[in-house]
C-alpha positions in Angstrom: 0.0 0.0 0.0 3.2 2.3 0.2 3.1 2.6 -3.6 1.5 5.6 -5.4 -0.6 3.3 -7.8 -2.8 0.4 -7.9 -4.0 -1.3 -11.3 -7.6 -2.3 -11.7 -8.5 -4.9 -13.5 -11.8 -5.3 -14.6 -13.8 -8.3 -16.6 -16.6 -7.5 -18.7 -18.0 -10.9 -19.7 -21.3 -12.5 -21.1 -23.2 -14.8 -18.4 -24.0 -18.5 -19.5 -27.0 -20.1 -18.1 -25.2 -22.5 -15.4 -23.0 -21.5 -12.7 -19.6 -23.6 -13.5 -18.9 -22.3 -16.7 -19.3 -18.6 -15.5 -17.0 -19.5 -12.4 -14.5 -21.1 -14.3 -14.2 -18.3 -16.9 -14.1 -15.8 -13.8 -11.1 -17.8 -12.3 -9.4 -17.5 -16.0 -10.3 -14.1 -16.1 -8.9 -13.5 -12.5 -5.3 -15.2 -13.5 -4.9 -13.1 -17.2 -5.4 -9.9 -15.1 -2.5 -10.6 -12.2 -0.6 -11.4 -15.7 -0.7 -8.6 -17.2 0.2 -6.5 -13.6 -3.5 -5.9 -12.1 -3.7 -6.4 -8.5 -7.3 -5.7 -7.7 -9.6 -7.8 -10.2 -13.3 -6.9 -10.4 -16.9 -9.3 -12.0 -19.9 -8.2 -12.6 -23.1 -8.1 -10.9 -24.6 -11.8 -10.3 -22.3 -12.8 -12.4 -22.6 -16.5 -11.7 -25.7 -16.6 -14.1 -27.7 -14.9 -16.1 -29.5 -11.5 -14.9 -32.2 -13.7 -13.0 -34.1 -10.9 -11.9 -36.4 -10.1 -14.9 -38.9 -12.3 -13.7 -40.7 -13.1 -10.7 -39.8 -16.6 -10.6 -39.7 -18.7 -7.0 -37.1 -21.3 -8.6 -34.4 -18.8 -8.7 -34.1 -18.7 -5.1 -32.2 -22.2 -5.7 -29.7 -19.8 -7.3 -28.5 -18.8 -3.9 -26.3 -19.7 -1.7 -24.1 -19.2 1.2 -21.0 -17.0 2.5 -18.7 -18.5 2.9 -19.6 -21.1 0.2 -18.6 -23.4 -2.8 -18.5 -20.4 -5.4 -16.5 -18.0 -2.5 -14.2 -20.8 -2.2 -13.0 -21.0 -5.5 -12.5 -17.4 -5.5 -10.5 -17.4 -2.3 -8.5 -19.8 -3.9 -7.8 -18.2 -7.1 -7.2 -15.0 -5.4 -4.5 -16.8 -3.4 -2.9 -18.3 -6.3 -2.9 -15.1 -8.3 -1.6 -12.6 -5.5 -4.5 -10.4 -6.3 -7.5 -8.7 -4.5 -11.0 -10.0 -5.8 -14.2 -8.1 -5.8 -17.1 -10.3 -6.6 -21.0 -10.5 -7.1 -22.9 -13.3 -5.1 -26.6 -13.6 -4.8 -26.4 -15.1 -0.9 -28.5 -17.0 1.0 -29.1 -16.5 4.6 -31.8 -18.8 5.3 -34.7 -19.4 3.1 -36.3 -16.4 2.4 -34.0 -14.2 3.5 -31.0 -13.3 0.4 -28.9 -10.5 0.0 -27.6 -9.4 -3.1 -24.0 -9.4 -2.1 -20.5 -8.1 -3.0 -17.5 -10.0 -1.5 -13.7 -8.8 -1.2 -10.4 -11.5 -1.0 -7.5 -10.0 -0.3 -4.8 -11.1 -1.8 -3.7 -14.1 0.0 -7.1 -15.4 -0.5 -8.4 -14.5 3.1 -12.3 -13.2 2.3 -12.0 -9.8 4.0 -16.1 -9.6 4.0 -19.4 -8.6 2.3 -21.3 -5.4 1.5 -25.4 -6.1 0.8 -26.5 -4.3 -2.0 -28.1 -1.5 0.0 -30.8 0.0 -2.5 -32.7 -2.2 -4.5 -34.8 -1.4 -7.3 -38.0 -3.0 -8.7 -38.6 -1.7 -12.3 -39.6 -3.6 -15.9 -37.4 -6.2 -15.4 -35.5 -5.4 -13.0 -37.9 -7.1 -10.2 -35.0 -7.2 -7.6 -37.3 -6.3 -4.6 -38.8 -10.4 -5.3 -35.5 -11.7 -4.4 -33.2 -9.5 -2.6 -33.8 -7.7 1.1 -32.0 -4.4 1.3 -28.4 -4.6 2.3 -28.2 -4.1 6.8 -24.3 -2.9 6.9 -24.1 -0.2 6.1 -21.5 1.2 3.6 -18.4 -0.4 4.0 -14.5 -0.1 3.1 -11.9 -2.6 3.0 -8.4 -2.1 3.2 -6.9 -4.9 1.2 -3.2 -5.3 0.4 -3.2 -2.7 -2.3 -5.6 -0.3 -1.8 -9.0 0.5 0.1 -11.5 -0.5 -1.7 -15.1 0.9 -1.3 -17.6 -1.8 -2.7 -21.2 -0.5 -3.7 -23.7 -2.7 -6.4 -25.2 -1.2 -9.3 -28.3 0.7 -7.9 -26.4 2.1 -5.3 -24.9 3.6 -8.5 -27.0 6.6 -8.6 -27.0 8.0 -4.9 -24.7 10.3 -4.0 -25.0 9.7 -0.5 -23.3 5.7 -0.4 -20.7 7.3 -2.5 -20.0 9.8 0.3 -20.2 7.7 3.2 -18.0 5.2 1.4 -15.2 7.9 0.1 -15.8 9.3 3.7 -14.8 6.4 5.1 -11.3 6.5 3.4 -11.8 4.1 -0.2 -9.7 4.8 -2.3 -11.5 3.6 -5.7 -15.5 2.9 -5.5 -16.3 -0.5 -7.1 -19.4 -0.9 -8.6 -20.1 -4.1 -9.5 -22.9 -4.1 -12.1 -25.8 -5.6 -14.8 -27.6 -3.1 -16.7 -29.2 -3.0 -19.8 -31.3 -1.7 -22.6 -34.8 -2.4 -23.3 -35.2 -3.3 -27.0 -37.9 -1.1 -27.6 -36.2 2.0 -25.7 -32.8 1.5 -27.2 -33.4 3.6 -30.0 -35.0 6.3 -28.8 -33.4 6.1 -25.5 -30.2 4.1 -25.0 -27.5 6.9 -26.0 -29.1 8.8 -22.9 -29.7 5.7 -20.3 -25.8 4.9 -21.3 -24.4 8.7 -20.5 -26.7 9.1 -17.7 -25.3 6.1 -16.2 -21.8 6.6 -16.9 -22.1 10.4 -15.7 -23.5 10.0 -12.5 -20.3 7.8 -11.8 -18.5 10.4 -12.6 -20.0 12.9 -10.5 -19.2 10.7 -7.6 -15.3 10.7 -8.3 -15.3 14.9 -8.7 -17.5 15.3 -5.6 -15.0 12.6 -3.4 -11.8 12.8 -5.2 -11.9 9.0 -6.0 -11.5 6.3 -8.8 -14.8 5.2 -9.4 -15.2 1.9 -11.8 -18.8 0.5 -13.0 -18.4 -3.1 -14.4 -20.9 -4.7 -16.5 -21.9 -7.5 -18.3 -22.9 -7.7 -22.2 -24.9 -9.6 -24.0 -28.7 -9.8 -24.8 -30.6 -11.9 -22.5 -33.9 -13.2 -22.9 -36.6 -12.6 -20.9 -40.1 -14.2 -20.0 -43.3 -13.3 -22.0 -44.3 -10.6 -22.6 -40.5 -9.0 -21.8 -38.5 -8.8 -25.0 -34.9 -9.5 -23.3 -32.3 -7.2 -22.2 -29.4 -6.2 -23.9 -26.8 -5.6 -21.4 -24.7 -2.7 -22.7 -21.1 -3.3 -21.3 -18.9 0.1 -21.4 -17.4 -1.0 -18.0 -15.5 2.3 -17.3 -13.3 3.9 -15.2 -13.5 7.5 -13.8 -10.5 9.2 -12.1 -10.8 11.4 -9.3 -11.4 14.7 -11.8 -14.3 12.5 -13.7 -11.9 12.1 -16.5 -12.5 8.3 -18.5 -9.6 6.7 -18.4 -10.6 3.7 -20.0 -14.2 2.2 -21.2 -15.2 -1.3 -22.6 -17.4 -1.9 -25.6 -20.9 -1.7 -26.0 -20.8 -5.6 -26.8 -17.7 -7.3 -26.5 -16.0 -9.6 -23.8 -13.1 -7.6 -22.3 -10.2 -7.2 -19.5 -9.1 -4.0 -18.8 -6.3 -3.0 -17.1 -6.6 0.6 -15.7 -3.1 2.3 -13.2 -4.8 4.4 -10.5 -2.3 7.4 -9.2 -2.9 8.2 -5.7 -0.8 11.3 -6.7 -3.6 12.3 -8.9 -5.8 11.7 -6.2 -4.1 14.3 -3.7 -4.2 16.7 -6.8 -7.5 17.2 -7.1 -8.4 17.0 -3.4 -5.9 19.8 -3.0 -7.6 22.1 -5.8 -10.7 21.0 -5.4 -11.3 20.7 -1.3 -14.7 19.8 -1.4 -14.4 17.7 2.3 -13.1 20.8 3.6 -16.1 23.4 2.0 -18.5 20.6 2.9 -21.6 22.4 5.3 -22.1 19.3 7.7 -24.0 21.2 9.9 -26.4 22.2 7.4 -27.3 19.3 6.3 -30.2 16.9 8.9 -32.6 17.4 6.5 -30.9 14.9 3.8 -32.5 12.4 6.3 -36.1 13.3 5.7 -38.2 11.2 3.6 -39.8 14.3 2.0 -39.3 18.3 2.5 -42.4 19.7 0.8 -44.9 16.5 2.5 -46.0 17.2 6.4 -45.1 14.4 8.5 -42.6 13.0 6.0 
């Protein structure tokens, strides 16, 4: 941790049907990223399977399972054997009826560090995530692994300013954002350019407004989707955001891909120097952020 940079890398992959062959293409994945010099490796959102969630479906809770368990055992192990830190996507079972859409950390001698549970979850056109997952009960969390400290948040949590703050707040270094979103075919054209730059932009708003790397990483690939849904297409451009909001790297729209982003902490001390928004920061102006509503009584 005494060096000024850390190198993400980050697997954008498509999501087969079964569990083994996503795990085992994760494990690859996980050993062609120490190889070419990353030391914190990142998946997808759930990326174990496909993006279950589009349906309401009570045979997907068999999907589950536990933490520790067989699928955070392999990844212990191949974090061990590559030397690097892992950040992965579990849908975990508690007991039945009670899972948690989860993100665990391995450090790099494989020792799993802990979880962060997805803490919002949204319930949109096929994105039925309140069905399956209760919201996250720890908080935001930080963990400082062997080369860096590493905020993890999942997908939703993407667009709230406030996780972002606590987590950066709590000293991470780079904001992981493990993640599976997608176009609607019949939005796309109308739509998709805007959903895409929204998406990425808000990301980016969080690394000016914390002074932090921020990486979304998605999946790709059009999945399917019960009658009368007409499938997802999962849109990829897994990015990375340095402390300023400037793209330093970005995926394809559609293709399989390991990138291999340097973070600079020096860069990181730049902008919090020029830009001292935790010093300018009003705390004692703020209670209300922890009202439902400002404009409905009771609220």
């Amino acid at each position: 941790m005494a060096s000024n940079e850390f190198v993400l890398g980050l697997v954008q992959m498509t999501c087969d049907p079964q569990p083994a062959p996503n795990l085992a293409k994760a494990v690859e994945q996980i050993h062609a990223a120490a190889k070419q010099g990353a030391q914190i490796v990142c998946l997808p959102e759930l990326f174990l399977g496909p993006y279950f969630c589009n349906t309401h479906d009570m045979a997907n809770f068999d999907r589950a399972e536990p933490i520790p368990g067989p699928s955070t055992d392999v990844l212990g192990k191949a974090a061990k054997a590559a030397g690097v830190v892992v950040v992965a996507s579990i849908f975990e079972r508690v007991m039945a009826g009670l899972c948690f859409n989860t993100a665990v950390v391995f450090d790099a001698d494989g020792a799993l560090m802990g979880t962060y549970r997805k803490m919002h979850i949204p319930h949109d056109p096929l994105f039925f995530e309140k069905y399956y997952f209760r919201p996250g009960d720890q908080g935001f969390k930080v963990f400082p692994t062997k080369f860096g400290v590493v905020g993890t948040l999942v997908c939703w949590d993407q667009w709230f300013p406030e996780g972002a703050r606590i987590t950066a707040m709590k000293g991470a270094e780079v904001l992981v954002y493990p993640t599976a979103i997608g176009w609607h075919p019949d939005e796309k054209a109308e739509f998709g350019n805007h959903q895409h730059d929204a998406w990425e932009t808000i990301q980016r708003g969080h690394a000016i407004a914390n002074g932090v790397y921020v990486t979304g990483i998605n999946r790709v690939g059009f999945e399917s989707s019960p009658p009368p849904g007409k499938g997802l297409e999962f849109w990829g451009a897994t990015f990375v955001s340095d402390p300023f909001g400037v793209v330093v790297a970005r995926g394809s729209h559609s293709a399989e891909e390991l990138l291999i982003v340097p973070c600079s902490r020096d860069r990181m001390t730049d902008v919090r120097r020029n830009w001292p928004f935790f010093r300018d920061r009003r705390t004692d102006a703020y209670s209300d952020l922890t009202k439902v509503s400002l404009t409905a009584p009771g609220l």
